[in-house]
N, C-alpha and C positions, 0 to 999 in steps of 0.2 A: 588656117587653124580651124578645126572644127567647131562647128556650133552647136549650144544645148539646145535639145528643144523643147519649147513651152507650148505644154496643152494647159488651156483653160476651159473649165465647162463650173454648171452652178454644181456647186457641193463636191467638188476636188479635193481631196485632200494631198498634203505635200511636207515634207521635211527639207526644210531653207538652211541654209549655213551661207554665211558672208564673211572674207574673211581681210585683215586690215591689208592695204596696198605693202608690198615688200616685207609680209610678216611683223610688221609694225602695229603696236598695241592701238584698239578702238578705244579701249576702256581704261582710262588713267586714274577714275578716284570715283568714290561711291556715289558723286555727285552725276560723274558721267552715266555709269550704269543706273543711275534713278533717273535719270531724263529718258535714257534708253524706253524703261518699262516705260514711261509717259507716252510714250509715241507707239509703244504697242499697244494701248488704253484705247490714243485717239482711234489706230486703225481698225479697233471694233468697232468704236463709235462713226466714225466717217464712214468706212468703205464695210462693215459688216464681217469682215474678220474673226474667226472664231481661233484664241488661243488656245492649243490645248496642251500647250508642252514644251518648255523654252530653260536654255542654259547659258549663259554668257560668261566666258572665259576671257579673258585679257586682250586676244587677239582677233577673235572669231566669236559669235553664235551660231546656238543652233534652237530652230523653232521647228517645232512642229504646229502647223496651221492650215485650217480649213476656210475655202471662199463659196460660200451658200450663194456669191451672187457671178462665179465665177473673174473675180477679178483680180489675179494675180499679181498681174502688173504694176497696176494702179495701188496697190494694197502696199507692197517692197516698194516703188517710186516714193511713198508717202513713209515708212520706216529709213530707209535706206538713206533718202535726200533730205527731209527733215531732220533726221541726228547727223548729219556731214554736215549740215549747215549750220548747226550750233554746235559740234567739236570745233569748224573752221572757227568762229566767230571768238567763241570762247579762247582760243590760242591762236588768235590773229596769222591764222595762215593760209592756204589757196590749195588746192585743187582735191583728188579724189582719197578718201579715205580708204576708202574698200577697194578690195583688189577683182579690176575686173565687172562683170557682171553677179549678181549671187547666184547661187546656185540650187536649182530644185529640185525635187526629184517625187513624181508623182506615186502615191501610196495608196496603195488595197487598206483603205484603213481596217475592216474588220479582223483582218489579218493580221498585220503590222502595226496599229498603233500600239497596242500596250508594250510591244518588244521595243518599239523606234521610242519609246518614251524612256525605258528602260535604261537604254541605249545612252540616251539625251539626260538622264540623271546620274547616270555614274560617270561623264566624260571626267570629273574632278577631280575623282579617284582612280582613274587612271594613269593621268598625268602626276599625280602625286601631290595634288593641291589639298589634299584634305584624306582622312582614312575609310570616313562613312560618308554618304551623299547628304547626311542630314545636317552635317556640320558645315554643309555650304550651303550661304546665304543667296546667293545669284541663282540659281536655279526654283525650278518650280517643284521641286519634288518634298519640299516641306507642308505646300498645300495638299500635295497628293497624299503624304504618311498620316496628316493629323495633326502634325505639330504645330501647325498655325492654319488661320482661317485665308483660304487662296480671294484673291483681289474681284472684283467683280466680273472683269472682265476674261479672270483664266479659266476655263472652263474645264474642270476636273470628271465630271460627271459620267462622259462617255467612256473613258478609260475605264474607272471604278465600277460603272457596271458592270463591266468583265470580272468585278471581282466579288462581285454579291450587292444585293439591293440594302441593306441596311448597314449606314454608314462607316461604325463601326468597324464590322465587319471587312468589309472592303479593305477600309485603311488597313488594315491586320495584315489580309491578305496581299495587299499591293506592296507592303513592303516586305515579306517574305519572299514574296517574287522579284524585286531588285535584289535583296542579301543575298540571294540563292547562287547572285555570280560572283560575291567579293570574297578577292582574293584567287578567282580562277581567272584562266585566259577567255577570252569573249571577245569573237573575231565581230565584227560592225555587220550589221544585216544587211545594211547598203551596199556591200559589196555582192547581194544579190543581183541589185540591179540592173535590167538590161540598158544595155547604151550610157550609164549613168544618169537615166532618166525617167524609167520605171521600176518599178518594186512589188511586184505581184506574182498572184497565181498563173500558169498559163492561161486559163480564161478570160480571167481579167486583160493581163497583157493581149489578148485576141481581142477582145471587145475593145479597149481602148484603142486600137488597130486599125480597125473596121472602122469605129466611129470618129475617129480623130487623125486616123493620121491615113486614110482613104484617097488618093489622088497624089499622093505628097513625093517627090520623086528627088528631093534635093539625097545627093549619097552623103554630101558632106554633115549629115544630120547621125550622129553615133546610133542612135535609135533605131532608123532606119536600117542602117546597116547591119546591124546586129539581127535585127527581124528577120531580113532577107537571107542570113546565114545558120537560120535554126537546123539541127543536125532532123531528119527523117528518124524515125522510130525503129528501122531496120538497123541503121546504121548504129545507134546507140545499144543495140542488142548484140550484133554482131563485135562490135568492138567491147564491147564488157565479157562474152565467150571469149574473145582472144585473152582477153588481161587474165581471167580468171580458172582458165583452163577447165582442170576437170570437177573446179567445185561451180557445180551447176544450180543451187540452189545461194550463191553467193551472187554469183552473174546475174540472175534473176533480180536479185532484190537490189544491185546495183542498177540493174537498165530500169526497173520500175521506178526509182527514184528520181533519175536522171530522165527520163521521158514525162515524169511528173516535171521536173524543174526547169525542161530546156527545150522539150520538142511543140508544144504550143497547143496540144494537141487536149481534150477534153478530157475532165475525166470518164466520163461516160467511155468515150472511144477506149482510152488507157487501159482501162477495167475491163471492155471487149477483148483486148490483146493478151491481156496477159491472164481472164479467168478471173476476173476481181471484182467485187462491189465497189460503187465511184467511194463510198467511206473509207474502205479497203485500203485503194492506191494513198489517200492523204496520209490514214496511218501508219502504213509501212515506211511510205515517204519519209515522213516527220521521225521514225526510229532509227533508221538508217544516218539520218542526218546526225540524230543525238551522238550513233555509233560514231561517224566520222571526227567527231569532236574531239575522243579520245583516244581513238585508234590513230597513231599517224602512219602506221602500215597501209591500213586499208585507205587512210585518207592519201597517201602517194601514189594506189594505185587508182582511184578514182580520178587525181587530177591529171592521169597518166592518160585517162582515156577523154575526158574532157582536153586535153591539149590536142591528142589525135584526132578529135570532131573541132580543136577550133570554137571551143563556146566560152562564153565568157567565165570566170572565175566567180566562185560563191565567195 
């Protein structure tokens, strides 16, 4: 079976989910999910942990969290085996609560945190546990809106500043930016993912690359693999002229998105290729992406030409 891989370095950022053994509830009563939060406390205080964004549903969480001293492991060993040792205790029974290992998946926070928070606030209302995210009590998005004062240890700050420096303010805006998806469809940003283990720009994915995973030759590593299968920039041009025939300013703006998302390639270089400013390639990027959201024309032939390159799935 393949394995995840874990990069650690100081000041990582990651979005965790752990989910209970055979789909079986972690969290049986408010009592459990408040010891939960407890141990997410300790692991600021012990291992330096910074929370920035966390949801607990009955079966599963999900954290968003950052390790300033690069300690991942060490951080989930101490959540993960501290709350299994007091659910066992607590219901006098034996072995693994969680299923598996948990799972992480490293994040361009500049990028992706406010989305991956986003993300991590409305899981409730998805699943049908509630209609607005504010009427749930287990998540962190009440600190985020305003509606109550967040815990010491969650740290609201860096998200919000993406949304203006005066408090106020912020909150306003932070939560027009959650309502903005309720009640539409909102596929998971994780499913950008390379290898289910990174979540970034191609740069980023290049620089963590280089710095981290330089030498590393195991195939059985998803990440790996997927690196080694980036489609070339010719390839991704050439197959969006096939799909799109003779509207040639469609192809365009297809391969520029798709060698923005998939070829690894800089934007600088990107912006050489196709006659564009590096600002350029991100914006077009980012409209295109918005188009495919509601176009599922164009979003069938895009995944038409991604399946012919073989790249992973957005």
């Amino acid at each position: 079976m393949a394995r995840p891989l874990r990069i650690e370095y100081p000041g990582a950022f990651y979005h965790v989910t752990s989910r209970g053994n055979e789909q079986k509830d972690v969290f049986k009563s408010r009592g459990d999910r408040e010891k939960f939060l407890a141990y997410l406390s300790s692991s600021s205080e012990r291992y330096g942990a910074v929370i920035h964004a966390y949801c607990l549903m009955s079966n599963h969480y999900h954290l968003l969290l950052e390790t300033p001293e690069g300690n991942l492991s060490e951080v989930m060993r101490h959540i993960n085996g501290a709350y299994t040792t007091y659910f066992n205790v607590k219901r006098k029974r034996a072995g693994h609560l969680f299923q598996g290992r948990y799972k992480a998946i490293l994040v361009e926070a500049d990028d992706y945190a406010a989305e991956l928070s986003r993300y991590i606030h409305l899981n409730p209302v998805r699943v049908g546990i509630v209609e607005r995210p504010e009427h749930y009590q287990w998540s962190s998005y009440q600190g985020y809106s305003g509606q109550s004062a967040p815990p010491e240890w969650l740290k609201t700050g860096f998200i919000l500043g993406c949304f203006g420096k005066q408090s106020a303010s912020a909150h306003r805006k932070y939560r027009a930016f959650v309502e903005d998806r309720l009640g539409k469809g909102y596929e998971s940003p994780l499913r950008r993912a390379i290898g289910a283990s990174i979540l970034g720009s191609p740069a980023f994915v290049e620089e963590i690359t280089a710095t981290h995973l330089k030498g590393k030759e195991d195939k059985d590593i998803p990440v790996l693999r997927q690196l080694a299968m980036r489609p070339a920039p010719e390839q991704i041009i050439e197959e969006a002229k096939a799909e799109f025939g003779e509207d040639i300013k469609l192809a365009r703006r297809a391969s520029i998105h798709l060698c923005h998302k998939y070829s690894g390639m800089r934007l600088r270089a990107i912006g050489e290729r196709f006659n564009v400013g590096d600002t350029g390639i991100s914006e077009a990027s980012r409209r295109f992406a918005k188009e495919l959201e509601v176009d599922g024309k164009l979003r069938v032939k895009v995944e038409r030409i991604k399946g012919k390159l073989k790249m992973c799935r957005m």
